[in-house]
C-alpha positions in Angstrom: 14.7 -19.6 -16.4 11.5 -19.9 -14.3 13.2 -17.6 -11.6 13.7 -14.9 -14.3 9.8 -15.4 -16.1 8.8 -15.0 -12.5 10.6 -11.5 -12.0 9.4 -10.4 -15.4 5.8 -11.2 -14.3 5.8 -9.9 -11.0 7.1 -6.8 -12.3 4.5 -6.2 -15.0 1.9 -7.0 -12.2 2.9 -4.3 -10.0 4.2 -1.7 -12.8 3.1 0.2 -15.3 4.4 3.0 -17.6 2.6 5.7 -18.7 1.6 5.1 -22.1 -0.3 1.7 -20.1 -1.9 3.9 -18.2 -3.1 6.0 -21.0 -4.2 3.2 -22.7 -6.2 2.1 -19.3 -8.0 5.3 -19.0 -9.5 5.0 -22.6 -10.6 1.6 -22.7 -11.8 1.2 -18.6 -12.9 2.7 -15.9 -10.8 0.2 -13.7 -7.4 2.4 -13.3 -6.9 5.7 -10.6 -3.8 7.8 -10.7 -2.9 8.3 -7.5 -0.5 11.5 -6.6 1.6 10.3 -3.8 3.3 14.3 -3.8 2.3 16.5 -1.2 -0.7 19.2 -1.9 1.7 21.8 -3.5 3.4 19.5 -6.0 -0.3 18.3 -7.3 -1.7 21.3 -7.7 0.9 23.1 -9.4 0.8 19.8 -11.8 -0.5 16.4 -12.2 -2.0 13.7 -14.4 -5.6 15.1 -15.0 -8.6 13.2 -13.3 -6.0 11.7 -10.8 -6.4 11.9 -6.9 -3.8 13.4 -4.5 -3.7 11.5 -1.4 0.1 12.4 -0.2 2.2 9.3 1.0 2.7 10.9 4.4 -1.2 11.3 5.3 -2.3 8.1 3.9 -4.2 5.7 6.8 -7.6 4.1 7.3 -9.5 7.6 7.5 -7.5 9.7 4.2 -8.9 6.5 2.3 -11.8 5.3 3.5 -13.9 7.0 0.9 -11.6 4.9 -2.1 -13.6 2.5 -3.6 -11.3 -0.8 -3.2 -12.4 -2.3 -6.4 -10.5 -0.1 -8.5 -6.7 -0.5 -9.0 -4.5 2.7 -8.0 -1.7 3.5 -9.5 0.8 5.5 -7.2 3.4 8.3 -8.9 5.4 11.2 -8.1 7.6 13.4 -9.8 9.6 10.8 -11.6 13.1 8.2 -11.1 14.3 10.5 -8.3 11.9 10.4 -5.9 10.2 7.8 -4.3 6.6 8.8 -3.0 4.9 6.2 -5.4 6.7 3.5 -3.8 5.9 4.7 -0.3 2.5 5.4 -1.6 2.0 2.1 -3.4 3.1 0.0 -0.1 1.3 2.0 2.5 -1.8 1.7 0.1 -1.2 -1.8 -0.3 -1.2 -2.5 3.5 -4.8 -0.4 3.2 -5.7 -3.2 1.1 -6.1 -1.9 -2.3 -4.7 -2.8 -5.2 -1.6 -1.1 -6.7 0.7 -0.4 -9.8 3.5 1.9 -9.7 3.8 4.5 -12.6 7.5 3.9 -13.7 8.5 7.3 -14.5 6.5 9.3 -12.7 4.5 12.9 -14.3 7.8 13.1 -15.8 7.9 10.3 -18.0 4.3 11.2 -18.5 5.1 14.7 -20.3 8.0 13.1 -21.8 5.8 10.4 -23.4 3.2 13.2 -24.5 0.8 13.3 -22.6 -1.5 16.2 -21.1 -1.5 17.5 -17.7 -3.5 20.3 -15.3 -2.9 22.6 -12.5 -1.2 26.2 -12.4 1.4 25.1 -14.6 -0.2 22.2 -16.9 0.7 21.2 -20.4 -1.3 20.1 -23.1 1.0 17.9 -24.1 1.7 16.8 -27.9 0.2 13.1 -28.1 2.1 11.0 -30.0 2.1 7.3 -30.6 3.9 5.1 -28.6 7.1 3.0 -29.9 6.8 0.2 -27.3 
């Protein structure tokens, strides 16, 4: 049993979904969405106020300017791709803390939530189930 409180724990501490993250942004100023996609993908659509820094060109210098008091949280497009993970780990090694967002901008939009660029939404805001 303590083997299985432990995954549940560690996977809350290094995950969130987006309604979490939603909820973050409103009540702190302690969360940073962090597009791990490349240029193109983040400006054609993202999560609005988030940072691009693409998985690929993070190192010392692409972050140094990050303050490393804030907590990042590393997506992508969503379940099929895995540039938030590479971006969560390489970022990690950096020395900031990370969450994942499981999901992705997809789960995002799914769960109802706005989002800018060339092709943004406004999304449709609804209340959460979970």
């Amino acid at each position: 049993m303590n083997e299985q409180i432990k995954f549940y724990e560690n996977k809350l501490a290094y995950e969130m979904d987006p309604s979490d993250l939603y909820d973050g942004f409103e009540n702190s100023t302690e969360y940073i969405a962090l597009d791990a996609r490349q240029a193109f993908g983040f400006d054609k659509e993202h999560i609005p106020t988030a940072i691009n820094i693409p998985h690929r060109e993070m190192n010392e210098e692409t972050t140094k300017h990050l303050d490393k008091s804030k907590t990042y949280v590393s997506y992508c497009d969503g379940i099929g791709c895995n540039a938030s993970t590479k971006g969560a780990l390489k970022m990690s090694k950096l020395g900031f803390k990370v969450k994942e967002l499981m999901g992705g901008i997809e789960w995002w939009k799914f769960d109802g939530y706005a989002t800018e660029g060339t092709n943004s939404t406004k999304g449709s805001m609804f209340e959460c189930a979970c």
